[in-house]
Z-matrix of the N, CA and C atoms (Angstrom, degrees):
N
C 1 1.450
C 2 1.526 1 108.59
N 3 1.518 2 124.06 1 131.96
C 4 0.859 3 115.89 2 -163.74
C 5 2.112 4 88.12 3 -126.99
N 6 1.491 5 102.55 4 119.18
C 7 1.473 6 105.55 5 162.23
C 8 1.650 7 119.67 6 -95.01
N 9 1.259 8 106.76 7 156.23
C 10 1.488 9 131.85 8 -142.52
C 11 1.234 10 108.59 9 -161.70
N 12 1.403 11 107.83 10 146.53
C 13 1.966 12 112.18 11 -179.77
C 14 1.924 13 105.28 12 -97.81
N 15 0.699 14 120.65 13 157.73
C 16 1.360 15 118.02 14 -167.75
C 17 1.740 16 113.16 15 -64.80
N 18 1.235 17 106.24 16 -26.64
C 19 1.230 18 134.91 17 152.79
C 20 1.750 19 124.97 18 -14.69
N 21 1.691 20 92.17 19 -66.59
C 22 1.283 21 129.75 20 -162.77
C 23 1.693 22 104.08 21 -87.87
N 24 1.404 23 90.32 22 -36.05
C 25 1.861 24 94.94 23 179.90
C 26 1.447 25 122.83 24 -80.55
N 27 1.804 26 103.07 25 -29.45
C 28 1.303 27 89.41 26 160.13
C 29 1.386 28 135.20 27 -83.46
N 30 1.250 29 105.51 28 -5.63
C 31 1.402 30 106.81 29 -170.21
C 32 1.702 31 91.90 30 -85.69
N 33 1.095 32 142.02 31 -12.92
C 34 1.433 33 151.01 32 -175.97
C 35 1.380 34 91.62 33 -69.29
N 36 1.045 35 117.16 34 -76.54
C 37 1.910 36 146.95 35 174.01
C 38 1.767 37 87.76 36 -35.00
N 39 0.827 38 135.62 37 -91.72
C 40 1.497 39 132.03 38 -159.40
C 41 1.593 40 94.20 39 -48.59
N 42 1.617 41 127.85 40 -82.49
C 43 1.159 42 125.82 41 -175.89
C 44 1.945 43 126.90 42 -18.88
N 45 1.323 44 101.45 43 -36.15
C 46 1.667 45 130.21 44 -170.67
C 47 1.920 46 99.15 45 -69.54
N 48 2.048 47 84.06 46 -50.63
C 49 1.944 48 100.37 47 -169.08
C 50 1.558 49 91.22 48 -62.43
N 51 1.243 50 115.91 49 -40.73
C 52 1.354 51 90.15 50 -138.52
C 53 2.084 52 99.22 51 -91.06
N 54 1.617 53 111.09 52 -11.90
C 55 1.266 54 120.11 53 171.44
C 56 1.832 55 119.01 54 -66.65
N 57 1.738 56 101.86 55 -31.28
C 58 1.352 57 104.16 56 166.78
C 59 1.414 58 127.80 57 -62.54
N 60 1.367 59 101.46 58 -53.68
C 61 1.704 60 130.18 59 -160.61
C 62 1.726 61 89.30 60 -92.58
N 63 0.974 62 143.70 61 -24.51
C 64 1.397 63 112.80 62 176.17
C 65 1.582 64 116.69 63 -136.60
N 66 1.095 65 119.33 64 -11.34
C 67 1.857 66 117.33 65 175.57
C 68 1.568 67 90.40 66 -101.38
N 69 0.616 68 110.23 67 -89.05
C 70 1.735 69 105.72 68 -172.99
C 71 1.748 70 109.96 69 -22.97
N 72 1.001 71 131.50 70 -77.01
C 73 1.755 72 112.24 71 156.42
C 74 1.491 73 130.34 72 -24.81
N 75 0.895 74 126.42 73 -35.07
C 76 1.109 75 148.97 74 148.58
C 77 1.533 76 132.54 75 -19.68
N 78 1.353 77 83.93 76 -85.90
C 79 1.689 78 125.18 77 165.99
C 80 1.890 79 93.63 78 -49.75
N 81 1.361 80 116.69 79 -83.01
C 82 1.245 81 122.98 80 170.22
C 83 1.611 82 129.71 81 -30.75
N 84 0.957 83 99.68 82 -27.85
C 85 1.920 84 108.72 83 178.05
C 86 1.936 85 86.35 84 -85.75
N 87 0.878 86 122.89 85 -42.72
C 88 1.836 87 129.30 86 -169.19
C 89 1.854 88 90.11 87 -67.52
N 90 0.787 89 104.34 88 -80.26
C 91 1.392 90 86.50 89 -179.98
C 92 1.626 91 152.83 90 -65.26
N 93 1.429 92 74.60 91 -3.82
C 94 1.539 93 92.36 92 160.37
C 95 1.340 94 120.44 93 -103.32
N 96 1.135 95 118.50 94 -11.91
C 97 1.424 96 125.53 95 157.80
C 98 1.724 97 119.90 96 -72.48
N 99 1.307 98 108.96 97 -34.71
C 100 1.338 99 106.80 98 175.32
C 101 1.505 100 113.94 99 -83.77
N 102 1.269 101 112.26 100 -4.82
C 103 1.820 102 107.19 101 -168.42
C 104 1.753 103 79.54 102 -96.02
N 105 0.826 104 137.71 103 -24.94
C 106 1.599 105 127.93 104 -175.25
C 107 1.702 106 97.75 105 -77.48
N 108 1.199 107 134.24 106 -6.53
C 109 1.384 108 142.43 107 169.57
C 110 1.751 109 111.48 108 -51.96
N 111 1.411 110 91.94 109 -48.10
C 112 1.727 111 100.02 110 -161.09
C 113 1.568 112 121.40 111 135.20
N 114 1.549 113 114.02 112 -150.54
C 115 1.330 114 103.68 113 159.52
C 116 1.159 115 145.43 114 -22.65
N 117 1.454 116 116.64 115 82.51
C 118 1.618 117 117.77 116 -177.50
C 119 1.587 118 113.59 117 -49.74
N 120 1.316 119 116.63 118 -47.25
C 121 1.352 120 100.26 119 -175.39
C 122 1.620 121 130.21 120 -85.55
N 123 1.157 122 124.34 121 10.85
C 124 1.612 123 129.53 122 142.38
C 125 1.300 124 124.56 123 -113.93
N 126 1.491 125 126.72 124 35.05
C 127 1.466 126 127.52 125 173.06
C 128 1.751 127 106.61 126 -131.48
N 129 1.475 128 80.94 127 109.69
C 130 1.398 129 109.74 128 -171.72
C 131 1.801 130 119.10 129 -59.54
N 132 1.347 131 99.69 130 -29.80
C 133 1.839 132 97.63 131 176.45
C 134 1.549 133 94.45 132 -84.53
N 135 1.337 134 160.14 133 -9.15
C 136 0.737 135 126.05 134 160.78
C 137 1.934 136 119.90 135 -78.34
N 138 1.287 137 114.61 136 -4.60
C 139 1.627 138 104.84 137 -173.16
C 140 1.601 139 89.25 138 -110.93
N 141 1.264 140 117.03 139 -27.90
C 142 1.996 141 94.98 140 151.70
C 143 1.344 142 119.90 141 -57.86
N 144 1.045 143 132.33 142 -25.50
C 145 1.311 144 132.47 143 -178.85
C 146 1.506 145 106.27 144 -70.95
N 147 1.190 146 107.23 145 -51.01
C 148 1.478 147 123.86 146 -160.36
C 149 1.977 148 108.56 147 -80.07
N 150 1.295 149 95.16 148 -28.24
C 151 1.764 150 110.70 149 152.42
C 152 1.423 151 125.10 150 -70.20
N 153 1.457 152 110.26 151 -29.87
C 154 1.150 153 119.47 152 179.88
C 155 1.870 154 113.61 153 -77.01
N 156 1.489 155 103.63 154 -42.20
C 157 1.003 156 117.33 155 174.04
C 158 1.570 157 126.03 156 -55.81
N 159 1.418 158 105.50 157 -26.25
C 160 1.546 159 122.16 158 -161.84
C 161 1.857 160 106.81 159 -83.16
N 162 1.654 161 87.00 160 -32.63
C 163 1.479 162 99.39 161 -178.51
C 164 1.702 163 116.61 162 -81.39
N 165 1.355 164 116.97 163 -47.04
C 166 0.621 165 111.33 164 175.84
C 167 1.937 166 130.34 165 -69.49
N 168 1.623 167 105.64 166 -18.46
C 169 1.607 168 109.48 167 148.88
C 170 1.351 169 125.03 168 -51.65
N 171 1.619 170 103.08 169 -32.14
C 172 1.805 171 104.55 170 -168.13
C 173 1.715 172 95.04 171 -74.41
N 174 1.520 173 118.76 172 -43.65
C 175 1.315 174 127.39 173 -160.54
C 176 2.051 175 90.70 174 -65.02
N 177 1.024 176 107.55 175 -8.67
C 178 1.563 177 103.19 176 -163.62
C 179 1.481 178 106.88 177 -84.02
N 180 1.441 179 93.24 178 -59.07
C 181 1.402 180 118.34 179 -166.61
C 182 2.142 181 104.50 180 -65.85
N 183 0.858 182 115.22 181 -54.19
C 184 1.434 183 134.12 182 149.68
C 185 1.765 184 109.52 183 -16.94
N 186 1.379 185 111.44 184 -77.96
C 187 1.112 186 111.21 185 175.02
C 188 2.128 187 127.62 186 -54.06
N 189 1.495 188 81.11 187 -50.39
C 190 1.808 189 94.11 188 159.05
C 191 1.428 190 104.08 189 -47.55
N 192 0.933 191 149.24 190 -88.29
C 193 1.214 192 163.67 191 168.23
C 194 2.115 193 101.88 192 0.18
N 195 1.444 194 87.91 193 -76.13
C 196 1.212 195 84.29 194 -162.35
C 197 1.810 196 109.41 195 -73.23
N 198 1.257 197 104.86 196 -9.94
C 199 1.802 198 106.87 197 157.09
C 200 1.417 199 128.09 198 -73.49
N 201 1.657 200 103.93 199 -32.38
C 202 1.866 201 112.08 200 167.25
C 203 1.338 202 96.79 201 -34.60
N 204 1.763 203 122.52 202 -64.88
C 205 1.552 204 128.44 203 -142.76
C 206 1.448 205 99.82 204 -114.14
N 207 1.354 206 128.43 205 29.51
C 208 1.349 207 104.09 206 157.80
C 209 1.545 208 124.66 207 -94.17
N 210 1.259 209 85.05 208 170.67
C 211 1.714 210 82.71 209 178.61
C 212 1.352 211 114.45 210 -132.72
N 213 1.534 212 136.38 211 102.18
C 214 1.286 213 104.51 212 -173.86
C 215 1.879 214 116.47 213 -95.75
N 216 1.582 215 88.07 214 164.69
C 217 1.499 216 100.34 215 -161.63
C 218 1.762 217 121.95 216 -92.43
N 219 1.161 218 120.83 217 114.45
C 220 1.826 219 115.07 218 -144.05
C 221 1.890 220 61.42 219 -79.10
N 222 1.349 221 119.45 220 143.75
C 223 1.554 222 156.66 221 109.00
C 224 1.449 223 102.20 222 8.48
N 225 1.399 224 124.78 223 -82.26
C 226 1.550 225 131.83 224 -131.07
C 227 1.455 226 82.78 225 -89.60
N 228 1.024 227 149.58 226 -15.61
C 229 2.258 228 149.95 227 -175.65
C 230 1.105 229 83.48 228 -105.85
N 231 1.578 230 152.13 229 48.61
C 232 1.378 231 132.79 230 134.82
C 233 1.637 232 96.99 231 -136.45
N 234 1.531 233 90.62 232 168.91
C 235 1.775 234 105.20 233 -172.77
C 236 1.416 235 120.92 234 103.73
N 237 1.227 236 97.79 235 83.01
C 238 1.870 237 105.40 236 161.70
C 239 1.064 238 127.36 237 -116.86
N 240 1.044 239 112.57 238 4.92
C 241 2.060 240 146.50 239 153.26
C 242 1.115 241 94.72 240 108.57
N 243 1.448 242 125.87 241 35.32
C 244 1.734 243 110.71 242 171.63
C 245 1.432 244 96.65 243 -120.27
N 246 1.043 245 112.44 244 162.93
C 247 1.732 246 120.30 245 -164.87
C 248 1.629 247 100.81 246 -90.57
N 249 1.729 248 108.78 247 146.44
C 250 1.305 249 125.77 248 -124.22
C 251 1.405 250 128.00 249 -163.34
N 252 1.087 251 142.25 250 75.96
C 253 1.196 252 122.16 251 -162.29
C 254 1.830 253 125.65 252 -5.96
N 255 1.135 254 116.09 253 131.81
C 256 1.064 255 125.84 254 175.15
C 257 1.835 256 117.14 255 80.58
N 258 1.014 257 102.36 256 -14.95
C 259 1.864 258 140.07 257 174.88
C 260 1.945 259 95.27 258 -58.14
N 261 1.435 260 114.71 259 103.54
C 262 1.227 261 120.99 260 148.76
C 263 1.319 262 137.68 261 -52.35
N 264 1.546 263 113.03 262 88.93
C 265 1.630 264 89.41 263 -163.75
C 266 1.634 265 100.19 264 -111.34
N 267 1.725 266 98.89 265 148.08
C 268 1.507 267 91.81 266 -173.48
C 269 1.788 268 97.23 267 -120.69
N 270 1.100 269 118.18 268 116.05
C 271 1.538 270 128.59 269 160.46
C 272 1.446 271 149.44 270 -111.46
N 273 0.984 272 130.56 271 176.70
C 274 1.494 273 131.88 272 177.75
C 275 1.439 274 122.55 273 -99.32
N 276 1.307 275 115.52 274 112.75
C 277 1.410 276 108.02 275 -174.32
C 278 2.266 277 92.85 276 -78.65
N 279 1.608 278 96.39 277 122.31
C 280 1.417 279 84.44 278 -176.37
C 281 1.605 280 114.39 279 -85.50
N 282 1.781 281 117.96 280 18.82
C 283 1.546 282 112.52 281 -173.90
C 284 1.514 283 83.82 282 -93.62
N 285 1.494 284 133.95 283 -47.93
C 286 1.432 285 106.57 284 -172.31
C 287 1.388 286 118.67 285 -128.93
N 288 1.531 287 95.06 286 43.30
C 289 1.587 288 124.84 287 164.90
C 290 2.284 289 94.77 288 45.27
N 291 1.188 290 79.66 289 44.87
C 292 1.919 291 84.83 290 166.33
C 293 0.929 292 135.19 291 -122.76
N 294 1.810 293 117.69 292 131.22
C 295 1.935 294 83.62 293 -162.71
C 296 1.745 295 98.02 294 -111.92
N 297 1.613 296 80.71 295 -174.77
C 298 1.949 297 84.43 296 -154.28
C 299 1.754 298 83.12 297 -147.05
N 300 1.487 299 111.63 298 156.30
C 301 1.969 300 120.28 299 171.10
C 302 1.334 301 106.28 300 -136.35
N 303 1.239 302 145.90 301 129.60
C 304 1.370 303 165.38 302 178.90
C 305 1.483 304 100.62 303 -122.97
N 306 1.466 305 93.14 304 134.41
C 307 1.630 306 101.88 305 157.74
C 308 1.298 307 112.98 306 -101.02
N 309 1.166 308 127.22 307 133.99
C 310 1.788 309 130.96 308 -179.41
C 311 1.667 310 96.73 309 -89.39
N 312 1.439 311 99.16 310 126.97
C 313 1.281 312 127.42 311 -166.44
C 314 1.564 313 122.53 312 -129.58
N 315 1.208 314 133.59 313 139.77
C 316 1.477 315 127.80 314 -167.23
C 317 2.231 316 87.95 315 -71.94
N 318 1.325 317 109.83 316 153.78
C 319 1.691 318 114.69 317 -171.93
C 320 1.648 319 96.84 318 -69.81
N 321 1.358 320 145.88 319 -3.80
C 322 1.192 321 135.64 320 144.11
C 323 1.218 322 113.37 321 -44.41
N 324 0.957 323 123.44 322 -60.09
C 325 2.111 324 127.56 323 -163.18
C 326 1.454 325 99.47 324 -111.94
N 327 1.432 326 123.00 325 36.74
C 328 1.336 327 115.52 326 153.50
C 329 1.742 328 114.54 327 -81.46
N 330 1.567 329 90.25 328 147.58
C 331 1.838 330 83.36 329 -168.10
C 332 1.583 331 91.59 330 -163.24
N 333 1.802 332 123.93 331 82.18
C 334 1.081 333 96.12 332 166.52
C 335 1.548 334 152.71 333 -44.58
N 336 1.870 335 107.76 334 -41.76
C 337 1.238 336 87.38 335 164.75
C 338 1.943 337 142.23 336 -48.99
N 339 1.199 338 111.07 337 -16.50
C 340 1.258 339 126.83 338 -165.36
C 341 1.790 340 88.76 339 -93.43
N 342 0.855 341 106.61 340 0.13
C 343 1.543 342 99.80 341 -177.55
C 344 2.025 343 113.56 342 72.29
N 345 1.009 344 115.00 343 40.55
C 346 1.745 345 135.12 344 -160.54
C 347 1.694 346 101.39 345 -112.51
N 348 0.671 347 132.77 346 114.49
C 349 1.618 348 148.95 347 159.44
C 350 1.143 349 127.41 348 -91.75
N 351 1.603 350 144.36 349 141.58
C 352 1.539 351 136.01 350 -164.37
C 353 1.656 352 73.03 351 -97.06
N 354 1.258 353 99.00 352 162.30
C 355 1.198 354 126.48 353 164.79
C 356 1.639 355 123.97 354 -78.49
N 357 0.988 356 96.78 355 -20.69
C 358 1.684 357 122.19 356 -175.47
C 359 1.716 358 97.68 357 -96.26
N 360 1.491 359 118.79 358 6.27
C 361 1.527 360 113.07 359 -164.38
C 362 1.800 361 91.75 360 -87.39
N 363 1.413 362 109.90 361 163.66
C 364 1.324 363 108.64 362 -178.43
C 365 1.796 364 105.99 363 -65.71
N 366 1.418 365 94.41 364 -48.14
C 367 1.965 366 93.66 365 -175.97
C 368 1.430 367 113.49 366 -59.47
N 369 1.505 368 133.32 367 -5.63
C 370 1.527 369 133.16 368 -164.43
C 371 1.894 370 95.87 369 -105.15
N 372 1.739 371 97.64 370 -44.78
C 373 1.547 372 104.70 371 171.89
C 374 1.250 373 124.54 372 -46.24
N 375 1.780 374 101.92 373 -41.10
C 376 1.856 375 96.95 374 -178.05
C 377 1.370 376 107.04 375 -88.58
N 378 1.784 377 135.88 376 -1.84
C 379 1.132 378 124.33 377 -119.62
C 380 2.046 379 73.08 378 -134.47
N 381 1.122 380 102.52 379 -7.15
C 382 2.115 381 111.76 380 -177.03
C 383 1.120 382 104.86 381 -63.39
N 384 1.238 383 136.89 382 117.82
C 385 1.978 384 130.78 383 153.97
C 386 1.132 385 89.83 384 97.49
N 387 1.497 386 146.91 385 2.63
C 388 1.272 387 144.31 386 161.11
C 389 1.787 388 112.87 387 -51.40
N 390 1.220 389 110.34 388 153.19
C 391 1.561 390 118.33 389 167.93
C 392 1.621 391 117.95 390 -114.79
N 393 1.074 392 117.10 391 163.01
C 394 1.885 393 120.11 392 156.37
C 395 1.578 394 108.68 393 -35.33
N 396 1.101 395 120.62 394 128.25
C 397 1.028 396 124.88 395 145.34
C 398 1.937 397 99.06 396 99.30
N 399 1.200 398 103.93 397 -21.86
C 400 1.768 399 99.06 398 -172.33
C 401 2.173 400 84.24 399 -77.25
N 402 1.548 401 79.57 400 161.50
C 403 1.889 402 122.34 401 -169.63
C 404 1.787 403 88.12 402 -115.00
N 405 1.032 404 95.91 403 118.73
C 406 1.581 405 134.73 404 168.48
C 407 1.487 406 126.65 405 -110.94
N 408 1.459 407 117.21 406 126.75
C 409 1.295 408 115.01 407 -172.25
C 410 1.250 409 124.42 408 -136.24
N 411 1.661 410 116.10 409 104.85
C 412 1.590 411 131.50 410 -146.31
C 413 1.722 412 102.41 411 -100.12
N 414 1.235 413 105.88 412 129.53
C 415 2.027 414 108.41 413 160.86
C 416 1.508 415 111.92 414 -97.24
N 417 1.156 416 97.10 415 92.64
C 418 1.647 417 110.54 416 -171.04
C 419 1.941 418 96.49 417 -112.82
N 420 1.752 419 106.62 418 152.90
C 421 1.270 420 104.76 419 -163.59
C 422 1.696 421 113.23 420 -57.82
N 423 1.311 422 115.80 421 11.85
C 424 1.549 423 106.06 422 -178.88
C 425 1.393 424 105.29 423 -114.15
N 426 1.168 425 121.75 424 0.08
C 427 1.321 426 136.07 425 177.01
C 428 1.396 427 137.58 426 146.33
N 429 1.206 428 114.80 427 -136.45
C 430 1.526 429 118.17 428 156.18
C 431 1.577 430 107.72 429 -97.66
N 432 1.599 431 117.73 430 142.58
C 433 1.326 432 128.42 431 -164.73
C 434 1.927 433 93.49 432 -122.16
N 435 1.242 434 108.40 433 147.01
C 436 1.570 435 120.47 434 174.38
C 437 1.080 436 113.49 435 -109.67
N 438 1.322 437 168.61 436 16.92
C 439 1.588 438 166.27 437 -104.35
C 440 1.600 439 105.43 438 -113.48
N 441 1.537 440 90.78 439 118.52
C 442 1.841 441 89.98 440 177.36
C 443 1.269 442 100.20 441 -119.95
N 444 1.966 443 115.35 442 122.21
C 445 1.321 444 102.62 443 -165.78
C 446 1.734 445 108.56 444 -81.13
N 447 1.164 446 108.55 445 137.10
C 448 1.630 447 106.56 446 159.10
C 449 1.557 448 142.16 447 -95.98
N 450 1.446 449 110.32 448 16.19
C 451 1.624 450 118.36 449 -175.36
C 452 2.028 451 97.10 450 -177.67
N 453 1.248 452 110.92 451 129.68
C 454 1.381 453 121.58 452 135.37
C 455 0.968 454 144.62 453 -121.03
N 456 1.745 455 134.33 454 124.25
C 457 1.190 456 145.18 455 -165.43
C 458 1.351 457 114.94 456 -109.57
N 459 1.180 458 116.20 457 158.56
C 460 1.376 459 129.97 458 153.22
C 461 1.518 460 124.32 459 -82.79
């Protein structure tokens, strides 16, 4: 079971719409354009096509998949001020006294630039059942990390 903010599911749902209804047609006009070429077995836009096609089933089936088992998570039934899926937490890294906010996110809608974290990430793992004010201490590939959170949101 995979939980998700409603957020995250639709954008799953659009990504899915828009891989059915418009690359995959697509893909299909390409290979049917190249089999009207001739020789299937030395004409190369048709087995790009047909590569193209293969991937974009996996990208299909994949997404189905991870929509069978999601679950999304209503907002207002979470929050006991400990950090949480979907829980904004904003902290202090105390090695170079900088602070930084991540939203903890199911690894579908992780997106660092957006400030998005997998939940499964090492800093979200140590950073779970945490409170205000507790000191957390992460082995992340640059080293050892100090993080003292200072705020959680919804």
């Amino acid at each position: 079971m995979e939980y998700m903010s409603q957020e995250g599911y639709d954008k799953l749902v659009a990504e899915l719409h828009h891989l059915e209804t418009v690359e995959l047609p697509q893909v299909r006009d390409a290979i049917a354009e190249a089999r009207d070429k001739g020789d299937l077995s030395e004409n190369f836009e048709y087995h790009a096509a047909k590569r193209e096609q293969g991937r974009l089933l996996s990208q299909i089936r994949f997404r189905q998949r991870v929509l069978e088992n999601a679950r999304v998570i209503n907002k207002s039934l979470l929050g006991d001020g400990s950090v949480g899926l979907l829980c904004k937490v904003e902290m202090t890294n105390m090695n170079t006294n900088s602070r930084m906010s991540y939203t903890i996110v199911s690894p579908h809608e992780a997106n660092l630039r957006e400030g998005k974290i997998s939940i499964k990430s090492p800093i979200a793992q140590a950073l779970l059942g945490k409170g205000v004010g507790d000191v957390v201490e992460v082995r992340v590939p640059a080293g050892l990390m100090k993080l003292r959170i200072e705020g959680i949101t919804l």
